[in-house]
C-alpha positions as CSV (number, residue, x, y, z in Angstrom):
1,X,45.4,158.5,85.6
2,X,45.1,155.0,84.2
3,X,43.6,152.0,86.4
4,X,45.2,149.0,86.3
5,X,44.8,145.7,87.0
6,X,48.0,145.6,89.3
7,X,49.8,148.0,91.8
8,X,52.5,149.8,89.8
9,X,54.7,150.2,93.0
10,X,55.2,146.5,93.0
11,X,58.0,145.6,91.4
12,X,57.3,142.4,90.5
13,X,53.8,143.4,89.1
14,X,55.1,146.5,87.4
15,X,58.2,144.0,85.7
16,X,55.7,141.5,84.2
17,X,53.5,144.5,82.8
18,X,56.9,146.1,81.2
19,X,57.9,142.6,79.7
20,X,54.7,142.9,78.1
21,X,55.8,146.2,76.8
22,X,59.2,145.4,75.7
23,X,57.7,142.9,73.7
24,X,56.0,145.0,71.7
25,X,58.9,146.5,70.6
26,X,60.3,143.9,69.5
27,X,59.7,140.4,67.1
28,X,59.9,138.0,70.1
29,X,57.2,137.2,72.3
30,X,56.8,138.1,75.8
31,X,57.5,134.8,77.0
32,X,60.9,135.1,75.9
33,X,61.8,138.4,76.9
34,X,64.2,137.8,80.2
35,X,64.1,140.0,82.9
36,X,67.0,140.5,83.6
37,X,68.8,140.4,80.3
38,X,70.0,143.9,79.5
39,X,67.3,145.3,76.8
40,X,69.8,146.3,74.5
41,X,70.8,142.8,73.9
42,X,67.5,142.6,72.1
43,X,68.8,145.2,69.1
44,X,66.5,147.9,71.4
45,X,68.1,151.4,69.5
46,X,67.4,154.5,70.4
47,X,65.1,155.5,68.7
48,X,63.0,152.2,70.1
49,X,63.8,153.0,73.7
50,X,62.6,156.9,73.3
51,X,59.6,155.5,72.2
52,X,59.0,152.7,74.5
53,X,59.9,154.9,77.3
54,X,56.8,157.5,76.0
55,X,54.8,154.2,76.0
56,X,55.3,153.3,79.5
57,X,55.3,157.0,80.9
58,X,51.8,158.0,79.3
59,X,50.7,154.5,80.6
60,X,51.7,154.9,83.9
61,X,51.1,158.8,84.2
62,X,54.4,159.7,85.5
63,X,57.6,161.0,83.7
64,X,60.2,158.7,82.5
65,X,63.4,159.7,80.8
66,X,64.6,157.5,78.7
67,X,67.7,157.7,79.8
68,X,66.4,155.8,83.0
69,X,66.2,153.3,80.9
70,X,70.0,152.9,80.1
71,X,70.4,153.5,83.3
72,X,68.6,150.6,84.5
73,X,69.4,148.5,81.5
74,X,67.1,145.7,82.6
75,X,63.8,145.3,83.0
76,X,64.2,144.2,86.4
77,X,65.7,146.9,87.1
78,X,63.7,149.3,85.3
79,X,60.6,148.0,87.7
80,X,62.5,148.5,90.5
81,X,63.3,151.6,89.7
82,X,59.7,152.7,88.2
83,X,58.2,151.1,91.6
84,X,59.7,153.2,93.6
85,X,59.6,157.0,92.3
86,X,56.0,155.5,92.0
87,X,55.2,155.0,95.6
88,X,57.2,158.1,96.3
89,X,55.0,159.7,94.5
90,X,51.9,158.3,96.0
91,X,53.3,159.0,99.3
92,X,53.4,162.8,98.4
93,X,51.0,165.0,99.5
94,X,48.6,166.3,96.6
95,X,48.7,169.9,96.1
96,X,45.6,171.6,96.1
């Protein structure tokens, strides 16, 4: 699993590290990449939101279909959402 330099099951740490990603996908900076604007206001197709949603699941170790991502059309809401099958997850017992 990937180390990072924030907790994932933080919202607000997990939305600035996906601003960063959206960015990426697209030719504005992360700077101006709004929260809580919807990300298909930013011309993000399909075919950019399958592969950003790959990005950000082999990133974070966990699955994420991209339709989660229409689903929670921001990425606001996106973090929220991430956060928290993250810490369910964490909160799991491992098999053994």
């Amino acid at each position: 699993m990937t180390t990072f330099a924030f907790d994932p099951t933080v919202p607000a740490q997990l939305q600035d590290w996906l601003v960063d990603r959206v960015a990426e996908y697209l030719p504005e900076f992360a700077e101006s990449v709004d929260p809580h604007r919807e990300l298909g206001e930013y011309g993000l197709d399909s075919i950019a939101v399958v592969a950003f949603a790959a990005d950000v699941e082999e990133r974070l170790g966990t699955d994420v279909d991209p339709t989660a991502i229409w689903d929670h059309p921001t990425v606001a809401q996106l973090a929220e959402h991430l956060a928290g099958e993250l810490a369910g997850r964490a909160e799991r017992p491992q098999a053994a």
